[in-house]
C-alpha positions as a printed NumPy array, in Angstrom:
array([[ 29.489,   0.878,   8.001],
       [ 28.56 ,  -0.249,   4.696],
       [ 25.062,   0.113,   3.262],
       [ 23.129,  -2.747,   1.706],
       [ 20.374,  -1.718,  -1.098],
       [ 17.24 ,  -3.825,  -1.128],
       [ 14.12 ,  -4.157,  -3.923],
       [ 10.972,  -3.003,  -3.033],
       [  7.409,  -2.538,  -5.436],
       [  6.738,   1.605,  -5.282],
       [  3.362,   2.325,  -6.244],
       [  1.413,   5.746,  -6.569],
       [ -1.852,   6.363,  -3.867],
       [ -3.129,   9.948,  -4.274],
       [ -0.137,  11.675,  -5.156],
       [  1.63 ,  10.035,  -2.486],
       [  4.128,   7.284,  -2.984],
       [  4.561,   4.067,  -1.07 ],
       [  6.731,   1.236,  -1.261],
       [  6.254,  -2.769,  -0.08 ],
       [  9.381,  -5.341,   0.01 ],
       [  9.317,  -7.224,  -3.305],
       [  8.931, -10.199,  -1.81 ],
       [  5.712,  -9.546,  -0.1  ],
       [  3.651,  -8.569,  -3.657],
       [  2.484, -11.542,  -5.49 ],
       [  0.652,  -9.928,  -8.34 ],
       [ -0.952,  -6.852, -10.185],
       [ -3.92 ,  -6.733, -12.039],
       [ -6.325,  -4.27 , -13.645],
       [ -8.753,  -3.237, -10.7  ],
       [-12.325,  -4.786, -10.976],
       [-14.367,  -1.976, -11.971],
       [-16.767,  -2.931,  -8.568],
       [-13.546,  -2.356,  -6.226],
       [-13.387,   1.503,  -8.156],
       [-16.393,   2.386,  -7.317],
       [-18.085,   0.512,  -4.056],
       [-14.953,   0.047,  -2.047],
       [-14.644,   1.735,   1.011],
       [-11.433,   2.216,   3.315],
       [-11.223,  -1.537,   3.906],
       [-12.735,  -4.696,   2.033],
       [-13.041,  -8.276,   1.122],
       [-12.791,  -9.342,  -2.117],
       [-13.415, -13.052,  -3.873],
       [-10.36 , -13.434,  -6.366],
       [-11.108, -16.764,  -7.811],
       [-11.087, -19.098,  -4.706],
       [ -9.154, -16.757,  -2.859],
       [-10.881, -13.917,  -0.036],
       [ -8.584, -10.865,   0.355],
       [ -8.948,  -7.91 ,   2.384],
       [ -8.848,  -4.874,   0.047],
       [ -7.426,  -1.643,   1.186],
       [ -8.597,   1.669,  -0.412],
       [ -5.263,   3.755,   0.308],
       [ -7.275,   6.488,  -1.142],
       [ -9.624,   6.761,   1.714],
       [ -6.346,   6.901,   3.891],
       [ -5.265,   9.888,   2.727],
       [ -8.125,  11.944,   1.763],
       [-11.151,  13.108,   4.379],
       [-13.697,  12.959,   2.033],
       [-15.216,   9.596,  -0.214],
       [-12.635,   8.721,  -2.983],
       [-12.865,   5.174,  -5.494],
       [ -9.869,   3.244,  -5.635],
       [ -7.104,   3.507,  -8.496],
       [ -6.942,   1.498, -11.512],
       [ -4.49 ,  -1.387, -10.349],
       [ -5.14 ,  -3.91 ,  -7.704],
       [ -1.719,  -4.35 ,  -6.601],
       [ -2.155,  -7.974,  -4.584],
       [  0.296,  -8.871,  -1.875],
       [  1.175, -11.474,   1.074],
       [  1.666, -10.528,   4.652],
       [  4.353, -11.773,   6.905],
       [  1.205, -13.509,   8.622],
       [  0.409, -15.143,   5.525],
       [ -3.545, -13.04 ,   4.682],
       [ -3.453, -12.153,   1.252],
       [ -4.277,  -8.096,   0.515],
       [ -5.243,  -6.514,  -2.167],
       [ -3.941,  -2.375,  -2.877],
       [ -5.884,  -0.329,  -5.477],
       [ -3.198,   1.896,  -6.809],
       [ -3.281,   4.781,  -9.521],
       [ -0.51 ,   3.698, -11.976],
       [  1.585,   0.411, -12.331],
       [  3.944,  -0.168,  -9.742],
       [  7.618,  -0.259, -10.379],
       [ 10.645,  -1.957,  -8.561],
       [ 13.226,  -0.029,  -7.326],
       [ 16.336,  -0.267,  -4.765],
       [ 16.372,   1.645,  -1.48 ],
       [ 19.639,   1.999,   0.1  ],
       [ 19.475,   1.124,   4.062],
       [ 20.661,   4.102,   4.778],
       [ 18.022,   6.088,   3.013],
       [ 15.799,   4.368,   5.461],
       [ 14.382,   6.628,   8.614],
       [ 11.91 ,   5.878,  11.086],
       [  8.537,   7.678,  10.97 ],
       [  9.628,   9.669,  14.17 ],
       [ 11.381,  12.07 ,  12.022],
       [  8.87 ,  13.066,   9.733],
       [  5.173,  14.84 ,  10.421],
       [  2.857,  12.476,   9.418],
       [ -0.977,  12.701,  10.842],
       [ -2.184,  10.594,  13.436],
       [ -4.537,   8.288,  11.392],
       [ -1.489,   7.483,   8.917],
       [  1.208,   5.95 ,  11.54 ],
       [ -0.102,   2.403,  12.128],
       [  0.171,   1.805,   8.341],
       [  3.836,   3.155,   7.605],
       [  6.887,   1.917,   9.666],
       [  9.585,   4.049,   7.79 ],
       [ 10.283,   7.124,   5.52 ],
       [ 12.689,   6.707,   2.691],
       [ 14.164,   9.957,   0.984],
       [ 15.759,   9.357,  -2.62 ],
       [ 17.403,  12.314,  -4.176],
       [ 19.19 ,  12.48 ,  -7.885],
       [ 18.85 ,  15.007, -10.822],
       [ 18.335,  18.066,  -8.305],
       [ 15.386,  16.068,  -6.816],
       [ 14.132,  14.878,  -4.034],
       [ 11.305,  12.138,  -3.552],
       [  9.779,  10.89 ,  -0.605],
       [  8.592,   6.676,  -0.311],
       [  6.382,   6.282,   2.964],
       [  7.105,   2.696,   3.733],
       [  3.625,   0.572,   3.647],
       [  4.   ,  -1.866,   6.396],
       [  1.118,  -4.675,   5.59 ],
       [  0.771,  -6.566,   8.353],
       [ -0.089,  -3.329,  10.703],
       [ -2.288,  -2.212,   8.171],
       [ -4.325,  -5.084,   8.191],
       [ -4.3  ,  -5.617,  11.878],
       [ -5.341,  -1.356,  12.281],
       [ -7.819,  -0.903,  10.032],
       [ -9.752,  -5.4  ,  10.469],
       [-10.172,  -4.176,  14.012],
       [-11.875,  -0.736,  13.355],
       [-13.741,  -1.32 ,  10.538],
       [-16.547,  -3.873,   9.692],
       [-15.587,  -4.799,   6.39 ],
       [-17.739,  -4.319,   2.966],
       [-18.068,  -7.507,   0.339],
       [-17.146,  -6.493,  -2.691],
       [-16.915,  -9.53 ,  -5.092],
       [-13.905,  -9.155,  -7.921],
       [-14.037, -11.532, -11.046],
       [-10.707, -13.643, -10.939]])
C-alpha cells in the first residue's frame, strides 16, 4: 500500500503542537492585543466586516486562566464559519505522511481534549520523536458554541 504525504499548517499552543489541513487556514496575523488578554476559552471577534469565533487553545489545555499567544492564526471550516486560533509562534507548513496518521484511540488524551482532535500524528528523524495532535475545526466549533456563551471581544482589522 503506498502512502500519500499531505500539507498541513503546525502551530505551537502551550507546548503542545497541533496541525490544521492547509487548505482550511486562510491567514495569520499578529494577535490584537484585546484577544491576549480578555479572551476566554471561546470568542467572537469583529475582523473588519467579518465575525469569527476565537478559540483560546490555551484555556484547552491548562486548568487555570491563561491569555492567548501572539498569532491569530485565522482559518475556514468545512461548514464555511470563519475561526480565529491564538497561537504562541508562527505556524509552519509541513507534510504528514498518511501513514503517520493514528486515530486518537491509541493515545491517552483527557476527556475535555477529544472533541477537538480527530487524529495523532507521530514524526520521528534525527533521534527524535514529535507528536502533532490533529485540530479538527469543525468539532471544535460545534463542542465548545454549544457549551459556552461566547465573550465579544472586538479585534481591529
Amino acid at each position: 500500500m503506498e502512502s500519500t504525504a499531505e500539507r498541513y499548517i503546525a502551530f505551537k499552543v502551550s507546548g503542545y503542537l497541533l496541525a490544521l489541513p492547509v487548505d482550511a487556514v486562510l491567514k495569520v496575523i499578529a494577535c490584537p492585543p484585546e484577544l491576549r488578554s480578555n479572551l476566554q476559552q471561546v470568542g467572537l471577534a469583529q475582523m473588519g466586516s467579518r465575525t469569527l469565533t476565537v478559540l483560546n487553545l490555551h484555556s484547552l489545555f491548562s486548568d487555570r486562566p491563561t491569555s492567548g499567544g501572539q498569532f491569530l492564526l485565522i482559518a475556514k471550516s468545512d461548514r464555511g464559519d470563519l475561526c480565529g486560533i491564538t497561537t504562541d509562534d508562527p505556524p509552519n507548513m509541513i507534510e504528514i505522511d498518511s501513514e503517520d496518521l493514528r486515530d486518537t484511540t491509541h493515545f491517552r488524551l483527557p476527556e475535555r481534549w477529544k472533541p477537538w482532535f480527530n487524529g495523532v500524528a507521530t514524526l520521528s528523524g534525527n533521534n527524535t520523536s514529535t507528536t502533532i495532535l490533529m485540530f479538527d475545526l469543525d468539532r471544535a466549533i460545534q463542542a465548545e458554541t454549544a457549551s459556552f456563551s461566547p465573550q465579544l471581544a472586538l479585534a481591529a482589522s
